[in-house]
N, C-alpha and C positions, 0 to 999 in steps of 0.2 A: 709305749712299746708297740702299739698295734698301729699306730704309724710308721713307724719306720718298715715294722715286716712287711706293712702293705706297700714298701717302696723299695719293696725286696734287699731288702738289708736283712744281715742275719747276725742275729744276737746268741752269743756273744764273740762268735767270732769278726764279724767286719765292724761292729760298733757295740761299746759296751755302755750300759747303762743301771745306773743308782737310784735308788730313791730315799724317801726321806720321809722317816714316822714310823717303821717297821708295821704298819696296817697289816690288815689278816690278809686281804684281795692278793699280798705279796706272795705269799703261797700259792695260791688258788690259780696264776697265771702260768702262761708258759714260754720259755723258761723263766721258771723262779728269780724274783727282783732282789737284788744284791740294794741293800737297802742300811740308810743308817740309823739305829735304835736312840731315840730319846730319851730320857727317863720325866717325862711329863709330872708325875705326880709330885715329884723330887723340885722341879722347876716352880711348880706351882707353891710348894711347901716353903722354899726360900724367897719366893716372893712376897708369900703372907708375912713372913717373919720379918722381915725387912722392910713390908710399910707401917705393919705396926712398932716398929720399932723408930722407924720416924716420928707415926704419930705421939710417939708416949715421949719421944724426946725432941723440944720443939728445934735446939739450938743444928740438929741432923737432918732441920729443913732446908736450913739456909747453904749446909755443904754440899759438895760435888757428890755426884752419883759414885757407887760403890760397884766395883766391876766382881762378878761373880762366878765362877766356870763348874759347870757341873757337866762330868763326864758322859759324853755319847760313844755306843759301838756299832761299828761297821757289822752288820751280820752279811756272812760272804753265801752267795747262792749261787745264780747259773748265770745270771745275765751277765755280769761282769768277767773278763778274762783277762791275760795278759795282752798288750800288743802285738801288730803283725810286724812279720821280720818287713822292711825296706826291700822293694825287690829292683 
């Protein structure tokens, strides 16, 4: 973000921008990063589960990888806006 201001772009109105991880610094800036929330601890928990669930069962070695979604949220802040009208 401190690149673009410094190229005189103005957030959020001529460019909007997200980030990613919900970090604390996203507050702490100006204006506040429109950012999207992870649940990391959640990620880590299905991951442990899942290799040891491999490892205790040998024959879920040899199968395809298991696809897993665990829900992220958008927290909405300043940086991000709607678009500009076409002029």
């Amino acid at each position: 973000m401190s690149e673009l201001l410094g190229l005189g772009y103005r957030i959020p109105d001529e460019i909007s921008v997200i980030g990613f991880g919900d970090f604390s610094p996203a507050t702490q800036i100006s204006p506040q990063l429109t950012t999207v929330r992870v649940e990391g601890q959640e990620i880590g928990i299905v991951g442990l589960q899942l290799l040891l669930e491999r490892i205790r069962t040998p024959k879920l070695r040899e199968g395809p990888a298991r696809r897993v979604q665990i829900a992220s949220r958008i927290i909405e802040r300043r940086s991000a806006g709607p678009p500009r009208k076409a002029q």
